[in-house]
SEVOMAR-975173 format. One record per atom (N, C-alpha, C, CB): residue number from 1; residue in one letter; x, z, y; atom name. Coordinates in steps of 0.1 Angstrom, whole numbers. Each point is the difference from the previous one (the first is absolute). Glycine has a CB too. Layout:
BEGIN
NUM:A:X:Z:Y:CA
...
END
This chain:
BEGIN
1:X:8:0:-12:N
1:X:-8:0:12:CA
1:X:9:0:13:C
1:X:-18:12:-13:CB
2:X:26:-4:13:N
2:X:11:-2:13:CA
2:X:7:-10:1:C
2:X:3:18:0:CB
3:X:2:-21:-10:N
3:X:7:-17:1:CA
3:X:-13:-8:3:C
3:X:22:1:-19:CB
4:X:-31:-3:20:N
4:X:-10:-11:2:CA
4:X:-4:2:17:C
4:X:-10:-1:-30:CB
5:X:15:16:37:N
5:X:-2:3:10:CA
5:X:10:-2:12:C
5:X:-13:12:-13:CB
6:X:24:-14:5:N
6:X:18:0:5:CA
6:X:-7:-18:4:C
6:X:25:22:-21:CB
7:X:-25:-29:5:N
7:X:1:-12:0:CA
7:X:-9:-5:15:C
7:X:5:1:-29:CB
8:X:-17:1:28:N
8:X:-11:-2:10:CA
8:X:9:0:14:C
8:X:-21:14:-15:CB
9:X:26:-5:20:N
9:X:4:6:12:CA
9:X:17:-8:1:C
9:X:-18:26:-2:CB
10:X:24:-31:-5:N
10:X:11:-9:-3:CA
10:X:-5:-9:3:C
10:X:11:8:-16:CB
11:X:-26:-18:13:N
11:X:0:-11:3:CA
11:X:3:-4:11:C
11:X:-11:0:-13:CB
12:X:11:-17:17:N
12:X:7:-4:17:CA
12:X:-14:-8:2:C
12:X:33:-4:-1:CB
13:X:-43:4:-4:N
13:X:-10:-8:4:CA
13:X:-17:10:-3:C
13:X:20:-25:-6:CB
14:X:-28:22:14:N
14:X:-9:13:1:CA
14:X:-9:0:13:C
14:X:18:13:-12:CB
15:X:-30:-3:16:N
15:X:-2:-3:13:CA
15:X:0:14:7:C
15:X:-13:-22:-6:CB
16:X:17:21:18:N
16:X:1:8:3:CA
16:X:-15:8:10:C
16:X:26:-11:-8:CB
17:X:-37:4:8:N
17:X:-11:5:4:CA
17:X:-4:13:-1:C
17:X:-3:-18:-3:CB
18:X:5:22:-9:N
18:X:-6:16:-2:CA
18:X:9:10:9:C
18:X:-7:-4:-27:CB
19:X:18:-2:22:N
19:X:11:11:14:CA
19:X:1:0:12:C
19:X:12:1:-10:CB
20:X:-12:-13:17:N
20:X:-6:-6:15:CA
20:X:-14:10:2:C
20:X:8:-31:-3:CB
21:X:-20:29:-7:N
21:X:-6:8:5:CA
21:X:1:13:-3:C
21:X:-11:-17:2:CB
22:X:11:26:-8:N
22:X:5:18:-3:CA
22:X:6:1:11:C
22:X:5:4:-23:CB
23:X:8:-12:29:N
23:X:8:2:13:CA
23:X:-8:-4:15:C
23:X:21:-5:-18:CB
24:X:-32:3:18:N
24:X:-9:-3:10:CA
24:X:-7:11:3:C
24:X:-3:-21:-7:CB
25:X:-6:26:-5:N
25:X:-10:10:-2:CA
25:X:11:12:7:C
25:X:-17:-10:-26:CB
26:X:25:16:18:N
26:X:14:7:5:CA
26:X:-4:4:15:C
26:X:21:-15:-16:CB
27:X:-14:4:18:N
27:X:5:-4:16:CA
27:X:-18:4:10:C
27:X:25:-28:-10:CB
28:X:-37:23:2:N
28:X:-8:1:9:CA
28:X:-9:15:0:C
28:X:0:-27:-1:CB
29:X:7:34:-13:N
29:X:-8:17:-1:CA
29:X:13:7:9:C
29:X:-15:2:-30:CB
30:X:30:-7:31:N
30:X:10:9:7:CA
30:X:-5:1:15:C
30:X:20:-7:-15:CB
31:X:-21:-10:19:N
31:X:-5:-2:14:CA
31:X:-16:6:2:C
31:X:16:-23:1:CB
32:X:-24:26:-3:N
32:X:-11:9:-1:CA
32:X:3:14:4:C
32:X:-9:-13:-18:CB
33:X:16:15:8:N
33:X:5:19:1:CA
33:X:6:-2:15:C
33:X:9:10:-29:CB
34:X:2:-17:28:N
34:X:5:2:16:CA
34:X:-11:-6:13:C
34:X:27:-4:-10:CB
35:X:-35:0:9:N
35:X:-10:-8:9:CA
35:X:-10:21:4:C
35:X:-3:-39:-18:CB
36:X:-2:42:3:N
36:X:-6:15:2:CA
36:X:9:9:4:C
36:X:-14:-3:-16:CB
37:X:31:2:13:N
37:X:7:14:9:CA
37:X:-8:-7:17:C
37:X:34:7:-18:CB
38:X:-28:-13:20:N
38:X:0:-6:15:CA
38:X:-12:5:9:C
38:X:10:-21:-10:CB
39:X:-19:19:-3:N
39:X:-19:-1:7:CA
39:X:6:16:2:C
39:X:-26:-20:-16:CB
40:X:26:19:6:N
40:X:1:25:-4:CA
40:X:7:4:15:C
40:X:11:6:-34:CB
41:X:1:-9:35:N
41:X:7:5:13:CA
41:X:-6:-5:12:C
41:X:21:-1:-11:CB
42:X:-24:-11:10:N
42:X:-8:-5:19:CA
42:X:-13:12:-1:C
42:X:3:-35:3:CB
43:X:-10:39:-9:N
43:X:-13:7:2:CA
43:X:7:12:1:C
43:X:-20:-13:-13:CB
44:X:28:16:5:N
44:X:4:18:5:CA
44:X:7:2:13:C
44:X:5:6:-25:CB
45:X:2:-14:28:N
45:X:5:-3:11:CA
45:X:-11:2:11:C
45:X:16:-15:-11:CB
46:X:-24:5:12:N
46:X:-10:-2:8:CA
46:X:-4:13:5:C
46:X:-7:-20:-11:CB
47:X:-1:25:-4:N
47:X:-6:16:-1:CA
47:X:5:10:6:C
47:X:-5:-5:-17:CB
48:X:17:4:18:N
48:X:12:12:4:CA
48:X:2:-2:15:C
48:X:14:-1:-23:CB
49:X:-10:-11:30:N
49:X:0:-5:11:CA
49:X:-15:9:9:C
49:X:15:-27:-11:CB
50:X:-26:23:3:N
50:X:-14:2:5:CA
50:X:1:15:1:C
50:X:-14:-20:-10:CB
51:X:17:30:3:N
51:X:-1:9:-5:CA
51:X:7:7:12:C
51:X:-2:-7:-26:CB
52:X:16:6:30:N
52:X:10:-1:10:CA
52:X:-6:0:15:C
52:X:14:-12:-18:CB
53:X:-20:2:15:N
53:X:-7:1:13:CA
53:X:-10:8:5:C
53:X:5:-19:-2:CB
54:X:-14:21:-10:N
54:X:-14:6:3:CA
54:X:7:16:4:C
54:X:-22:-17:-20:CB
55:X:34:20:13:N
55:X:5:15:3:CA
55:X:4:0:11:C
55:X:5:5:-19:CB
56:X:2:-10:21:N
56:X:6:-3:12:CA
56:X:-7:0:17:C
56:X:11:-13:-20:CB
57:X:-24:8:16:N
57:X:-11:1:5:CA
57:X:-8:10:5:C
57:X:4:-14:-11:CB
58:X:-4:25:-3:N
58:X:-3:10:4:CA
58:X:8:14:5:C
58:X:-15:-13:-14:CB
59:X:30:8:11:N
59:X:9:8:9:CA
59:X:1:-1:18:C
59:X:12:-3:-24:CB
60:X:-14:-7:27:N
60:X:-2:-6:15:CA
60:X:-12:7:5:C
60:X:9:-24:-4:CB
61:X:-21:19:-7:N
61:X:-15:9:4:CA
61:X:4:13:6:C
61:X:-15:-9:-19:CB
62:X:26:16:9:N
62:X:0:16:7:CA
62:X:10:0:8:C
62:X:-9:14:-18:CB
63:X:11:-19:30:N
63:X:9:1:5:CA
63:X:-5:3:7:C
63:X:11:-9:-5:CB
64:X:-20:15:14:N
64:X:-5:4:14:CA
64:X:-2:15:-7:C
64:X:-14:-24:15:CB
65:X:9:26:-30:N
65:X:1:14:1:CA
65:X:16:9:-8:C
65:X:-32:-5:1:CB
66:X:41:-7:-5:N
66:X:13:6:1:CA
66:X:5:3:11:C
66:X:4:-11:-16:CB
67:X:-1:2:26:N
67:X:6:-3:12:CA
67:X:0:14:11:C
67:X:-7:-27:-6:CB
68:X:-5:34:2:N
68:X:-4:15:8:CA
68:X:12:7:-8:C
68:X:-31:3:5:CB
69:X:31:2:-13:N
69:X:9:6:-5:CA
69:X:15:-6:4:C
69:X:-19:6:-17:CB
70:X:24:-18:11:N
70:X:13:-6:1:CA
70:X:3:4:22:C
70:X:-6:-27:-29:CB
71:X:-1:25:38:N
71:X:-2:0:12:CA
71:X:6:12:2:C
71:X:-19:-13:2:CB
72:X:17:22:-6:N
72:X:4:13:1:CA
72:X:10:5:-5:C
72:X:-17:1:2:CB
73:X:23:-9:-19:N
73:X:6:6:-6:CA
73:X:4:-11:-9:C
73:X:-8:22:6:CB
74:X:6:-18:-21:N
74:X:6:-8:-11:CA
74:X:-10:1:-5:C
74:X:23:4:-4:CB
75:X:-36:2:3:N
75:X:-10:2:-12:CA
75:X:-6:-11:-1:C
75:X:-4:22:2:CB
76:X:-6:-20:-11:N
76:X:-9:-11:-8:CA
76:X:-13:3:9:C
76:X:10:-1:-28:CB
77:X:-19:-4:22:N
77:X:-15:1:8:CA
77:X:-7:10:-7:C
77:X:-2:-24:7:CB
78:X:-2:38:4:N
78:X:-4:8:-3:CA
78:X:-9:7:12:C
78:X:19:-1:-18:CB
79:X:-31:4:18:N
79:X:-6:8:13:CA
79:X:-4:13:0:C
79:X:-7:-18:6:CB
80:X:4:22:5:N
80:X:0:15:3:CA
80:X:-21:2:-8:C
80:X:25:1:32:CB
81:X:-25:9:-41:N
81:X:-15:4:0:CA
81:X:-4:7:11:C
81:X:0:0:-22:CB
82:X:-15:5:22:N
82:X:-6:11:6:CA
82:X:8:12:0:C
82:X:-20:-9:-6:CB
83:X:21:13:-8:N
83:X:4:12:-6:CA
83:X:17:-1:7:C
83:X:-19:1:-26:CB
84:X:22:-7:26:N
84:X:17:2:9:CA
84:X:11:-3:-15:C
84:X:-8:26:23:CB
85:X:4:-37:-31:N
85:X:7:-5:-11:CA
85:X:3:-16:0:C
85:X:-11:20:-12:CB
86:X:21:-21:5:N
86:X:4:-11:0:CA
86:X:-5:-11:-12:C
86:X:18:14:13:CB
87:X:-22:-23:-10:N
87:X:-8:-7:-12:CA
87:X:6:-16:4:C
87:X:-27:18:-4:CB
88:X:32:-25:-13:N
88:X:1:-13:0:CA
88:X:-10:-9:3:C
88:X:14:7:-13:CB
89:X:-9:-17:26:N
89:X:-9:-10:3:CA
89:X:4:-9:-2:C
89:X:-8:8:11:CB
90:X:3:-23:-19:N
90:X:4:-11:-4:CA
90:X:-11:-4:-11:C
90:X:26:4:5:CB
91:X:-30:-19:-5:N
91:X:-6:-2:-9:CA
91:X:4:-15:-9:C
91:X:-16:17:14:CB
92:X:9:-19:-23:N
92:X:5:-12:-7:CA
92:X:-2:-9:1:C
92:X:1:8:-10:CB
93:X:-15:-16:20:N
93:X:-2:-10:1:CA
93:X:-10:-7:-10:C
93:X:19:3:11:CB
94:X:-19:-14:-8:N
94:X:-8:-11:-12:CA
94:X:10:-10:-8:C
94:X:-21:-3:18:CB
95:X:31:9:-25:N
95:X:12:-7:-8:CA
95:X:-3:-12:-8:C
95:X:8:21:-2:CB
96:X:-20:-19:-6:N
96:X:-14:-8:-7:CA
96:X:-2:-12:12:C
96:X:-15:25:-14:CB
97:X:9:-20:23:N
97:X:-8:-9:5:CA
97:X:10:-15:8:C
97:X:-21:25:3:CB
98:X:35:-14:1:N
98:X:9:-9:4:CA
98:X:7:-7:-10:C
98:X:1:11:17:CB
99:X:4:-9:-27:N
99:X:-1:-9:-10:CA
99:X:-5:-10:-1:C
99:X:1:12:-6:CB
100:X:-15:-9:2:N
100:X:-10:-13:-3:CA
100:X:4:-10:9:C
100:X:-20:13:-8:CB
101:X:22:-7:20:N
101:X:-3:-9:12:CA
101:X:13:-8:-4:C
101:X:-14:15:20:CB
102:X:30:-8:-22:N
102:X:6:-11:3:CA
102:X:0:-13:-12:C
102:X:15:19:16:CB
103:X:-13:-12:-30:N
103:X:-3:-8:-11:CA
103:X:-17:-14:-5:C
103:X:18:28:-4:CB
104:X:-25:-22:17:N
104:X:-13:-10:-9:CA
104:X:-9:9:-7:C
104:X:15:-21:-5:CB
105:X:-14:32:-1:N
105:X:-6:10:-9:CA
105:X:-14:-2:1:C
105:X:16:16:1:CB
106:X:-24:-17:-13:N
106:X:-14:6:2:CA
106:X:-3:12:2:C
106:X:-3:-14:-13:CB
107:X:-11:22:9:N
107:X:0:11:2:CA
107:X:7:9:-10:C
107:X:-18:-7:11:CB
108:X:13:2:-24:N
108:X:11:7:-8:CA
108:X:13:4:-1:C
108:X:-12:-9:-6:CB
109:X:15:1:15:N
109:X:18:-3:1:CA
109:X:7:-11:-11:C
109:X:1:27:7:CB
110:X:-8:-36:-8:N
110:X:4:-10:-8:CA
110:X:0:-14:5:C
110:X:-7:14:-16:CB
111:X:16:-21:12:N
111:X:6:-10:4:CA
111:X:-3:-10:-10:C
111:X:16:12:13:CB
112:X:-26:-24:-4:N
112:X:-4:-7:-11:CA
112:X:3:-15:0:C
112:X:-16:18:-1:CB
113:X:19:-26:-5:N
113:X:4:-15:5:CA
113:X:-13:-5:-14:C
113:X:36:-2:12:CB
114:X:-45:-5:-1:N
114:X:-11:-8:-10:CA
114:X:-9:8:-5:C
114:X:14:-14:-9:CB
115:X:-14:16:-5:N
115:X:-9:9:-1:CA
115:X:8:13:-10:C
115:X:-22:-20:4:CB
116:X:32:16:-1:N
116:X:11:10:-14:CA
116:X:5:8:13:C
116:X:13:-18:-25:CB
117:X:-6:28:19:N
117:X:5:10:3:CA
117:X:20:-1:3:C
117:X:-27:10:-13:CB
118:X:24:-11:24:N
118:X:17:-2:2:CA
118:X:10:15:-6:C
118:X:-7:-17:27:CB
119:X:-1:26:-14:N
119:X:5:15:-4:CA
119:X:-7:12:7:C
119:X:24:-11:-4:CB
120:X:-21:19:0:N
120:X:-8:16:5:CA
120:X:8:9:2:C
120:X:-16:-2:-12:CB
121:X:11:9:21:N
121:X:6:10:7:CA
121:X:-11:14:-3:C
121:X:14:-19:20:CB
122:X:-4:32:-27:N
122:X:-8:12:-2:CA
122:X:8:10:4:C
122:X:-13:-7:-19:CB
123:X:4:18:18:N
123:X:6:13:-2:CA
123:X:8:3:17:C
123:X:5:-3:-34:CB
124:X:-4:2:41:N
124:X:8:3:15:CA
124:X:2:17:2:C
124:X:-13:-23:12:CB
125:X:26:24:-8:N
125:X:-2:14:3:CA
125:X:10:1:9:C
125:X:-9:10:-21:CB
126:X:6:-5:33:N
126:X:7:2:12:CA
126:X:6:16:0:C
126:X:-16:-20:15:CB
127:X:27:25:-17:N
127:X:4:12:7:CA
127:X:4:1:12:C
127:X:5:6:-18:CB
128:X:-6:2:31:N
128:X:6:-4:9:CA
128:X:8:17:2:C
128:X:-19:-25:11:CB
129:X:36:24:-5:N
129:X:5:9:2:CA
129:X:2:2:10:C
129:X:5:-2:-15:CB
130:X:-7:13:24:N
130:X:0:5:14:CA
130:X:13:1:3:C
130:X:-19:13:0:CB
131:X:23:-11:9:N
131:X:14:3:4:CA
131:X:-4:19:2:C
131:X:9:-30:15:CB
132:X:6:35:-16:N
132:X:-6:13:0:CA
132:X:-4:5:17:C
132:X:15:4:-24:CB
133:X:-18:6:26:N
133:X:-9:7:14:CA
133:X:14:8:2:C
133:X:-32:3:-4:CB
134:X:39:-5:16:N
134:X:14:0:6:CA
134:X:9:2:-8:C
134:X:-8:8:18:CB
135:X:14:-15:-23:N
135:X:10:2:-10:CA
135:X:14:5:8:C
135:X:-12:-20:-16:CB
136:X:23:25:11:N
136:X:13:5:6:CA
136:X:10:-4:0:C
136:X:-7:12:-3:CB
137:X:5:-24:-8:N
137:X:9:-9:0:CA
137:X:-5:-17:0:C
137:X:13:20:-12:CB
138:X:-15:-24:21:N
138:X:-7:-10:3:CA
138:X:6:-12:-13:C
138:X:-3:9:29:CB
139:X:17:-8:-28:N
139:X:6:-17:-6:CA
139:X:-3:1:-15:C
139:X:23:-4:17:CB
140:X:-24:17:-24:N
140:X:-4:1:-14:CA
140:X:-15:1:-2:C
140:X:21:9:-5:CB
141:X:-31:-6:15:N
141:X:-9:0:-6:CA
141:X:-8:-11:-5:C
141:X:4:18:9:CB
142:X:-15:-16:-9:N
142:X:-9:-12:-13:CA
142:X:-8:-8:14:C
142:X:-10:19:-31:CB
143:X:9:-32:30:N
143:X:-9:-7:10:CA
143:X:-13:0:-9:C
143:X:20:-18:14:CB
144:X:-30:13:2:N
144:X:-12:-1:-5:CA
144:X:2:-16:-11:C
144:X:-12:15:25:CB
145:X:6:-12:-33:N
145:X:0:-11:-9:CA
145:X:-13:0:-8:C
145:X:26:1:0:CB
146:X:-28:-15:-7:N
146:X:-13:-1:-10:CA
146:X:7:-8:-10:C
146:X:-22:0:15:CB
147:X:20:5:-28:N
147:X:0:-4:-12:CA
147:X:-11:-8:-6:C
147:X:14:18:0:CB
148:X:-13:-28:-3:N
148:X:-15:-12:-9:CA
148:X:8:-3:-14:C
148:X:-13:-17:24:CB
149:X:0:17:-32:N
149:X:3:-6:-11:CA
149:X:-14:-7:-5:C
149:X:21:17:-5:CB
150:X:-23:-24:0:N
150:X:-9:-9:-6:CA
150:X:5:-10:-13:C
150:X:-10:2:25:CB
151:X:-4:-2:-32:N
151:X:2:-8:-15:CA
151:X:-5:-11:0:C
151:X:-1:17:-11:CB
152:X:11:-30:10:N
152:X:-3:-13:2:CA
152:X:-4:-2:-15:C
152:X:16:-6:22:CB
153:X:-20:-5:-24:N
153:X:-8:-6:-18:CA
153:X:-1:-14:5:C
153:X:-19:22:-13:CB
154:X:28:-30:3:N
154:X:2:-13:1:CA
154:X:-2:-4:-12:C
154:X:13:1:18:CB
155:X:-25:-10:-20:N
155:X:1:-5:-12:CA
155:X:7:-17:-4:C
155:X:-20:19:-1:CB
156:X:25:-17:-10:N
156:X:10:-8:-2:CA
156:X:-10:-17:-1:C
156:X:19:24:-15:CB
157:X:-7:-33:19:N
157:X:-12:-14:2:CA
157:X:4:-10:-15:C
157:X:0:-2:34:CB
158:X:11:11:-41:N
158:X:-5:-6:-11:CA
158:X:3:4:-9:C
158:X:-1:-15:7:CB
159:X:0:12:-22:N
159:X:-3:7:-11:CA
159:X:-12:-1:-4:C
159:X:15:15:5:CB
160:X:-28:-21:4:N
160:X:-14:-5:-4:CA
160:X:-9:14:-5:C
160:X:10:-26:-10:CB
161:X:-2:34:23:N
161:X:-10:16:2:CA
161:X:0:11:-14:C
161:X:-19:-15:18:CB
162:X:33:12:-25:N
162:X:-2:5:-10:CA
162:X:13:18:5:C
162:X:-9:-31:-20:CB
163:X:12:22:28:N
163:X:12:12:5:CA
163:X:-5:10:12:C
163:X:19:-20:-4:CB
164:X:-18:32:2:N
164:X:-6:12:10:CA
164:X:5:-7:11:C
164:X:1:24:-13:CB
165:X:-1:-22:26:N
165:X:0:2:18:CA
165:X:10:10:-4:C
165:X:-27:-3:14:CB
166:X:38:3:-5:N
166:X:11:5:2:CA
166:X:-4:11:16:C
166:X:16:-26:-14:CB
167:X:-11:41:10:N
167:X:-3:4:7:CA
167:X:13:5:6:C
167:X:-23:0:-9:CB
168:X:22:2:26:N
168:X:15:6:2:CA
168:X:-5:12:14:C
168:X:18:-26:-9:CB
169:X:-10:33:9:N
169:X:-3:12:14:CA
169:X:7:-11:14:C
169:X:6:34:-16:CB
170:X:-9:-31:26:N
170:X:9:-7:10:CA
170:X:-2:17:12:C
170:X:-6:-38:-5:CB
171:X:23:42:8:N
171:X:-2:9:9:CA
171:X:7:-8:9:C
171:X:-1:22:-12:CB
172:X:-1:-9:27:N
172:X:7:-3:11:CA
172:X:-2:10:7:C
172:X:-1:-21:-2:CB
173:X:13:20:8:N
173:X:0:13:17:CA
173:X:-5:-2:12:C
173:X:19:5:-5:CB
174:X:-20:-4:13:N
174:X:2:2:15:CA
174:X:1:10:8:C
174:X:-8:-15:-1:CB
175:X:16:18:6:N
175:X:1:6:7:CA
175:X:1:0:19:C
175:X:7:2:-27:CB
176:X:-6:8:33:N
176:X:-5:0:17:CA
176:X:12:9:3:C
176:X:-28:0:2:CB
177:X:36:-12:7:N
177:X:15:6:4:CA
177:X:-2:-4:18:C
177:X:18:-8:-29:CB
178:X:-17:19:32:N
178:X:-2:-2:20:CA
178:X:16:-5:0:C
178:X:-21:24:13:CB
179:X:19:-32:0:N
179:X:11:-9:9:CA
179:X:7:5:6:C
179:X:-10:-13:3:CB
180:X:7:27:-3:N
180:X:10:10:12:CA
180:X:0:13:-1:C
180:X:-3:-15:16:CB
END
């Protein structure tokens, strides 16, 4: 049986069609996979960019009630109560709503080309960190800043929907650094 396989593959005459094509197919499942990294990175990108901004966004928002504090001193945004106590002022904004806006989003938060589903956006969670209320050492301490994270779900465009949606976290910072 191996000699009749040796012999076969020794011959000088033959066609070579079957291998032309295997080396096609190859070439057009490799070029696929790299075609889906590409798609994968431009949308997380995108997402992250958006994401970046909408925080960013809402760090600016509190700037009129940082800026009392910073005015005076180094602190974060914080006002005086009734009671003669000091209480954190800042809030989060519409992170959601600016989103949508810059991406196209429906209400859901999904992104749709036709009638399929490009990708989705879940789960958001903003922490936002104060700067501390007169700190003593100004150059070490913590700036006002907001932390985001959100869960993007991208489902894959091929494999003929037999392959789960690839899910990934996308974080980001911003932070609120005064000019002077």
């Amino acid at each position: 049986m191996e000699i009749g396989i040796l012999k076969k593959l020794s011959e000088k005459h033959g066609n070579a069609l079957p291998f032309a094509c295997a080396i096609v197919i190859c070439l057009l499942l490799f070029s696929s996979v790299i075609m889906e990294y590409i798609r994968l990175t431009v949308i997380s990108n995108g997402v992250r960019n958006a994401l970046q901004a909408a925080v960013i966004s809402v760090c600016t928002e509190n700037y009129g009630k940082t800026y009392n504090g910073l005015r005076e001193g180094y602190s974060g945004g914080y006002y005086m109560t009734k009671n003669g106590e000091w209480q954190e002022n800042f809030d989060l904004g519409d992170i959601y709503g600016e989103i949508d806006n810059l991406l196209g989003l429906d209400d859901s938060h999904t992104k749709k080309s036709g009638s399929s589903m490009e990708y989705s956006l879940s789960g958001l969670s903003v922490s936002i960190h104060n700067a501390p209320f007169a700190p003593t050492d100004i150059n070490r301490s913590n700036k006002f800043a907001a932390d985001a994270k959100i869960t993007l779900q991208v489902p894959f465009s091929f494999g003929w929907g037999t392959l789960p949606p690839i899910k990934m976290t996308i974080h980001t910072t911003a932070t609120y650094a005064e000019k002077f």
